[in-house]
N, C-alpha and C positions, 0 to 999 in steps of 0.2 A: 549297419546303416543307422546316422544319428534321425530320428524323424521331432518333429515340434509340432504341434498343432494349435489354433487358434480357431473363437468365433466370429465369423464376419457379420454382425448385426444388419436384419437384411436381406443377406445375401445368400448364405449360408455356412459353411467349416474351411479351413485353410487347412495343407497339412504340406509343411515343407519336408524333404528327404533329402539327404548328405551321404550319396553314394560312399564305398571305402574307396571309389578311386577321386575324392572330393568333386564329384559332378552335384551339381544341386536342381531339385523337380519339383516344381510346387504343383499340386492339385488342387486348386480349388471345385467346391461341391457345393450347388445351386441349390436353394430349399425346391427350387421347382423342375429337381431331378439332372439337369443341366451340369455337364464336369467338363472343366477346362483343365488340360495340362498343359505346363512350362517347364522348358527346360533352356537353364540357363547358361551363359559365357563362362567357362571357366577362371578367367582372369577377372572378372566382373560379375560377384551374385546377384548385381541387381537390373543387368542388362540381358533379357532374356534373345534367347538363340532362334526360338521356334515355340509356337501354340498351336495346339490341337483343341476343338469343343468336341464332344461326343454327348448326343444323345443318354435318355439313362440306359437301352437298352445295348448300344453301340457300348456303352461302357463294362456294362455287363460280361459281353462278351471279350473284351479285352481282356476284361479281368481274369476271366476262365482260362485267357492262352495265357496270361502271362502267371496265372496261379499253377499251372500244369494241368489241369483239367482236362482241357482236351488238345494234346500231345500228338494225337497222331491223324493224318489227312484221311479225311471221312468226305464222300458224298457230302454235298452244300446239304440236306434235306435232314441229314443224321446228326449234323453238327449242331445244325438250330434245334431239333428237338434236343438233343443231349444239353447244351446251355442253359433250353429254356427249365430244366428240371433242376440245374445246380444252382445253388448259387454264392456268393462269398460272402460272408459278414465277419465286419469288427463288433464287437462287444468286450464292453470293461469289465470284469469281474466285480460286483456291489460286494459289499460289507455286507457280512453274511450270509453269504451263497454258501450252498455245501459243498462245492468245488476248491474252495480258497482252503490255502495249506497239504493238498492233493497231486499227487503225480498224477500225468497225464491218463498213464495207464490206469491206475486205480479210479478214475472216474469212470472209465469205461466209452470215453468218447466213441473210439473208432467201432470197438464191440457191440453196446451197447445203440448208439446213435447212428452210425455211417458215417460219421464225418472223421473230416481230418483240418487236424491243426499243423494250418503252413507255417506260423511264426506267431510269438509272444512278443509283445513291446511290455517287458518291463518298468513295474513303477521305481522311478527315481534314478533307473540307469540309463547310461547314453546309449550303450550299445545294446541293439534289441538282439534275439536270439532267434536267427532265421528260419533255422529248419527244427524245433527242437524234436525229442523223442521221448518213447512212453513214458523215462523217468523226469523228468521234468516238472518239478512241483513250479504249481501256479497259486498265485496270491491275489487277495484282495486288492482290487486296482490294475491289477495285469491285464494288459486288451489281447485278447486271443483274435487270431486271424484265421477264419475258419473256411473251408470248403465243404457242400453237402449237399442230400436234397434240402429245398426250403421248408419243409415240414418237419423234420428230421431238427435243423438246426433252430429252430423256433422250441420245438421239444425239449432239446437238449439246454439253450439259454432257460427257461421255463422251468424246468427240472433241476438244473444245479447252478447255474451260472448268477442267477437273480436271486436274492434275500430274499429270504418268506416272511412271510408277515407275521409277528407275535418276537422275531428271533432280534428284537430293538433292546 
């Protein structure tokens, strides 16, 4: 999947997606939590097909079915607790993280943190790497797309993903 991103001054991030079966989906991400998706006419990327807004919380939750998080039909009561403890963040890998130049594995993500990385977008290639696995070295600039708890992945960006300071 080709993805492009932009800032909408304003407003808040644009991030267009170029399925491999050339479907094209813009997200746009409100500074005031607010996500609109489009998905648009195949013969026409600029004539869209259908919009959905979701809530930030409604988004949350999609995000979780459509990351695999929660895969299997749970009581309504099970599921909301279960979401409300994961949750999915992008983070780019900074210049001088001690992450950067590191297989997955050797970080210790899933070990070490609980979490799990659903996919790498690649700096400077088109095609991102959907599912990668533990050997999978990630670099400076690589936005990792991660599932977790939100404690766990705060810790985790915190601990390797972010430059330290003095390391300039």
């Amino acid at each position: 999947m080709r993805m492009r991103e932009s800032e909408l001054p304003g407003i808040g991030r644009k991030v267009e997606m170029f399925t491999r079966s050339a479907e094209k989906i813009t997200i746009v991400l409100h500074d005031d939590g607010m996500r609109e998706l489009y998905h648009f006419n195949e013969d026409d990327e600029e004539e869209y097909v259908s919009a959905v807004r979701f809530d930030d919380d409604e988004a949350r939750q999609i995000s979780a079915i459509l990351g695999g998080v929660a895969y299997k039909p749970k009581a309504q009561e099970y599921v909301e607790a279960a979401i409300d403890e994961l949750a999915i963040e992008w983070f780019t890998i900074e210049t001088g993280a001690s992450a950067a130049r590191q297989s997955i594995g050797s970080i210790g993500i899933g070990e070490n943190y609980g979490v799990t990385v659903i996919a790498v977008a690649k700096t400077g290639h088109d095609n991102n790497m959907m599912t990668p696995d533990s050997e999978t070295v990630v670099n400076e600039g690589d936005t990792l797309v991660m599932s977790g708890e939100r404690k766990e992945l705060s810790r985790l960006i915190r601990e390797k993903l972010t430059a330290k300071e003095g390391n300039d």
